[in-house]
C-alpha positions in Angstrom: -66.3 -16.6 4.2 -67.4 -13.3 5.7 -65.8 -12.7 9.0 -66.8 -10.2 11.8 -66.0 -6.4 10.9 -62.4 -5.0 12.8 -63.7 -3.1 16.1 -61.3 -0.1 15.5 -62.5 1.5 19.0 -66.2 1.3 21.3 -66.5 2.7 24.4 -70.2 1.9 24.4 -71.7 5.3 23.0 -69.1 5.6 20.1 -68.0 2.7 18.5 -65.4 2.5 15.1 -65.7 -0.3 13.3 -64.0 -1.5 9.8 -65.2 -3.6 7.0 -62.9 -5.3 4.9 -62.3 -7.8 2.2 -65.4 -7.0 0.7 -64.3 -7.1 -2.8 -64.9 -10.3 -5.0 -63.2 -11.0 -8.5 -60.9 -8.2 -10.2 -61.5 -5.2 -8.1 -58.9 -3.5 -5.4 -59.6 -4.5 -2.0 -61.3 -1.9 0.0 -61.5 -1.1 3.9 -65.0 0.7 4.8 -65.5 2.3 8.1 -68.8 2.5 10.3 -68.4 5.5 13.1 -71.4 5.4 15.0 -72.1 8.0 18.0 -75.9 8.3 20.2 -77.4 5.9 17.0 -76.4 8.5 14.2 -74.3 6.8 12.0 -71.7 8.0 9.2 -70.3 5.7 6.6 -66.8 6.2 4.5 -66.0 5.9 1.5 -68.5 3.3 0.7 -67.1 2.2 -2.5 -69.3 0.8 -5.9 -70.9 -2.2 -7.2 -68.7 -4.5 -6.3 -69.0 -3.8 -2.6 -72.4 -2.0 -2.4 -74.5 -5.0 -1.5 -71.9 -7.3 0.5 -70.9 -4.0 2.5 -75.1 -3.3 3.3 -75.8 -6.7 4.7 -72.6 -6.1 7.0 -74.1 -2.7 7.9 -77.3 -4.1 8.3 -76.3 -6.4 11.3 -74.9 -3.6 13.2 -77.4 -0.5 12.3 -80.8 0.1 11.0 -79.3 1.0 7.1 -82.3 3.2 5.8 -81.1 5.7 8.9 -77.6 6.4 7.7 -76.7 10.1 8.9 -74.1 10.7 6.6 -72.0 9.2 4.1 -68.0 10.7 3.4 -67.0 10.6 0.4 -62.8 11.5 0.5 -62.5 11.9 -3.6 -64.6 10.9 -6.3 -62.4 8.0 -7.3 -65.2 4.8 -8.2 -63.8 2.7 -5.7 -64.7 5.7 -3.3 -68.5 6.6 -4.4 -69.4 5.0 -7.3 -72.7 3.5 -5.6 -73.8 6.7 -4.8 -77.4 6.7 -6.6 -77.8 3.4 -4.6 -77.1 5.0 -0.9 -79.5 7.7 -2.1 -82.0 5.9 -2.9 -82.3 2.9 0.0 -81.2 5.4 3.0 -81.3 9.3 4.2 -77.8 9.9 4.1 -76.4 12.8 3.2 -73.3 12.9 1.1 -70.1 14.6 2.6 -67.8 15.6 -0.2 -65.4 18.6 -1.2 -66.8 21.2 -3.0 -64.8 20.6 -6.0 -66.4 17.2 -6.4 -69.8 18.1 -5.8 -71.2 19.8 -8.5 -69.9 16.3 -10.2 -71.2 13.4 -8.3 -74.7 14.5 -9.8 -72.9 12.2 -13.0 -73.1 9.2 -10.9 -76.8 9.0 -10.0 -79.1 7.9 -12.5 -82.2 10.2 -13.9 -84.5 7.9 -12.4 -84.2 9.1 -8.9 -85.3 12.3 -9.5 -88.1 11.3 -12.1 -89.7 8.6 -10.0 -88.4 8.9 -6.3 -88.3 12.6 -5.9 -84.4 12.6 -5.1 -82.2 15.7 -5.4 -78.4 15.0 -6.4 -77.9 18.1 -4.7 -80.4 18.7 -2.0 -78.4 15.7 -0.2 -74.8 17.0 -0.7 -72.7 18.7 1.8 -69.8 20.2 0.1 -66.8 21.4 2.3 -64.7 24.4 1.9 -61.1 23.5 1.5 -60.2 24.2 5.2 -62.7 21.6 6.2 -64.8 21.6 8.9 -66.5 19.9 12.0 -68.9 17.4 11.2 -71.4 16.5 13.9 -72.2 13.1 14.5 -74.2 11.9 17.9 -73.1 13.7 20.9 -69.2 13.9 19.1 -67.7 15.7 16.6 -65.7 14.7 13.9 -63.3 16.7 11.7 -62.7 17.0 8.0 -59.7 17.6 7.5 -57.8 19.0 4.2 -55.4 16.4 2.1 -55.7 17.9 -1.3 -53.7 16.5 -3.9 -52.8 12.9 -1.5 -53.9 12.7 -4.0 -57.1 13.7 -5.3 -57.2 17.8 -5.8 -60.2 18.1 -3.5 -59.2 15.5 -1.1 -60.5 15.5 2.8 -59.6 12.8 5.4 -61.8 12.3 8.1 -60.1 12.6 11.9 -62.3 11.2 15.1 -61.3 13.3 18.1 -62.7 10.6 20.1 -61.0 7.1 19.1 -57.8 9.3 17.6 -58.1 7.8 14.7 -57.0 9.5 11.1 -59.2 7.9 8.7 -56.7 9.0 5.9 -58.0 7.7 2.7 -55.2 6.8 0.0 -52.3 8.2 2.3 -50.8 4.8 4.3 -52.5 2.7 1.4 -50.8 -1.0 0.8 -51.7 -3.5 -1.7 -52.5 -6.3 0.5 -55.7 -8.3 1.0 -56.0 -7.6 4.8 -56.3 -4.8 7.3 -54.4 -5.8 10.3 -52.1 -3.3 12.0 -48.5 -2.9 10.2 -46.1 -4.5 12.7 -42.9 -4.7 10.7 -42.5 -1.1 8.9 -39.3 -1.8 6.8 -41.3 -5.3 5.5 -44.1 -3.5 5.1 -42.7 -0.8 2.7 -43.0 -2.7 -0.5 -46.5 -3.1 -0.3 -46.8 0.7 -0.7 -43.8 2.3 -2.4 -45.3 2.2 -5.8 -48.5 3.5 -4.7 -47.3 6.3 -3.6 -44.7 7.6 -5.4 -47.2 7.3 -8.2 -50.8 8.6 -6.8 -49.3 11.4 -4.6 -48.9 15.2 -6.3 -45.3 15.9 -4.6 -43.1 16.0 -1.8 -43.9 19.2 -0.5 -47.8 17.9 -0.1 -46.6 15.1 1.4 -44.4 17.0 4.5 -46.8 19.6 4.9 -49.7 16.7 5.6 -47.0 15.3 7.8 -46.5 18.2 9.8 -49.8 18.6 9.9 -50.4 15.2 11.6 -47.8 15.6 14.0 -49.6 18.4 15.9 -52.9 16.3 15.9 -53.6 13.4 18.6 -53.8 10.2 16.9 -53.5 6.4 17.8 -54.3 4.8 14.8 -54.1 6.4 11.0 -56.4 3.7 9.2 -56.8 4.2 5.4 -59.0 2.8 2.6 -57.1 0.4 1.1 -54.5 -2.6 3.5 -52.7 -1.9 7.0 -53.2 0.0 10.0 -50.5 2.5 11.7 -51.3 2.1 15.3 -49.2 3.4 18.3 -46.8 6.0 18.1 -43.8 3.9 16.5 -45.8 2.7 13.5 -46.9 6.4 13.0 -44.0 7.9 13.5 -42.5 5.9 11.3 -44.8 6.1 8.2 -44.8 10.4 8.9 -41.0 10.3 8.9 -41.1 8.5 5.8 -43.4 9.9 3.9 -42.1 13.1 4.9 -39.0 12.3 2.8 -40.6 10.5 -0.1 -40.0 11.9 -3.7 -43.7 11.2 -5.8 -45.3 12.6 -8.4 -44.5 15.5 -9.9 -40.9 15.7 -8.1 -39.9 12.3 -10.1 -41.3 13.8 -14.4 -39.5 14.2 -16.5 -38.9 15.9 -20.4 -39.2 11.6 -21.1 -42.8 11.6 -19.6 -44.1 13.8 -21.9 -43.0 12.9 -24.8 -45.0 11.9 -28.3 -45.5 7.7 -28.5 -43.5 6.2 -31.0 
């Protein structure tokens, strides 16, 4: 049964809200985010089939859906933006992406937008420079902010000055099938210790994202996939942990690239 979307933060002009358990059958449970600011609305990483029409009758009870302002796309993963033709074609959005990605994403929409609908691939793309940039939205304005190789190699997170929340994308992912806040951090590990020593590049990405996050003011890092960091002992935690975290490249090997037998 569909339940209400998680009301991240509203203060009745700018309101935060996340969808999850979206996802039926074999697919990876995915959290989508709403931020919405003076009715101009940007969606994040919206995800593909499998949560492209559950995830617009959620959005259509809360805002007009053909009026989308913008849609963030962290990576190109297809859990991220695989829809994409489908958000170009049924709203006005445009697409918020790094500029390594976006020369790509055209691969994603179908031939038929342009041909019978008009639609430029590229005419709706906002491509950001590696350092990012402000993004505005209503009356606010939000922040891309660089996380490349966390662990996509153009890889932005998106950070709302207002809430103070770190919409972080892959970095804080757990397996789980729910996105309540983490309570218990050392029970809470397991769910994510694979994921990232696997999907993020290295160590030294990984501290210098930390540091980075340390300077910024945050109440809540909130990313795609499981559990909420919220309050400064759940975040601290997670930064002093991932800080310290061998992934990636710091755990191969002569082994890993060797010929199959």
């Amino acid at each position: 049964m569909r339940r209400e979307p998680i009301v991240l933060f509203d203060n009745g002009t700018h309101q935060c809200l996340c969808f999850d358990n979206l996802v039926t059958g074999e697919g990876v449970q995915t959290n989508q985010f709403l931020i919405v600011d003076n009715e101009q609305y940007m969606l994040l990483d919206p995800g593909g089939d499998l949560t492209y029409t559950p995830l617009s009758l959620e959005l259509s009870k809360h805002i007009p859906v053909q009026d989308l302002t913008y849609i963030f796309a962290s990576h190109q993963d297809p859990d991220i933006i695989a829809a994409l033709d489908k958000w170009l074609l049924h709203t006005k959005a445009k697409v918020i992406c790094s500029r390594l990605w976006a020369r790509f994403l055209p691969h994603l929409t179908a031939n038929y937008l342009a041909v019978s609908h008009g639609i430029s691939t590229y005419d709706r793309i906002i491509a950001l420079p590696d350092r990012g940039q402000s993004i505005p939205l209503g009356n606010s304005q939000l922040k891309a902010v660089p996380a490349h190789f966390l662990h996509s190699v153009g890889n932005f997170q998106l950070y709302d000055p207002i809430s103070k929340i770190l919409f972080s994308g892959d970095m804080g992912a757990s397996l789980v099938d729910d996105a309540q806040p983490v309570t218990d951090f050392a029970a809470h590990l397991s769910s994510m210790e694979g994921f990232h020593r696997r999907y993020m590049a290295s160590n030294k990405v990984c501290r210098l994202w930390a540091d980075m996050v340390r300077k910024m003011d945050i109440s809540m890092i909130v990313p795609q996939h499981g559990r909420a960091f919220v309050g400064p002992a759940m975040i601290n935690a997670f930064l002093d942990w991932i800080s310290q975290l061998e992934c990636g490249m710091d755990l191969m090997g002569a082994a890993d690239y060797s010929l199959p037998r």
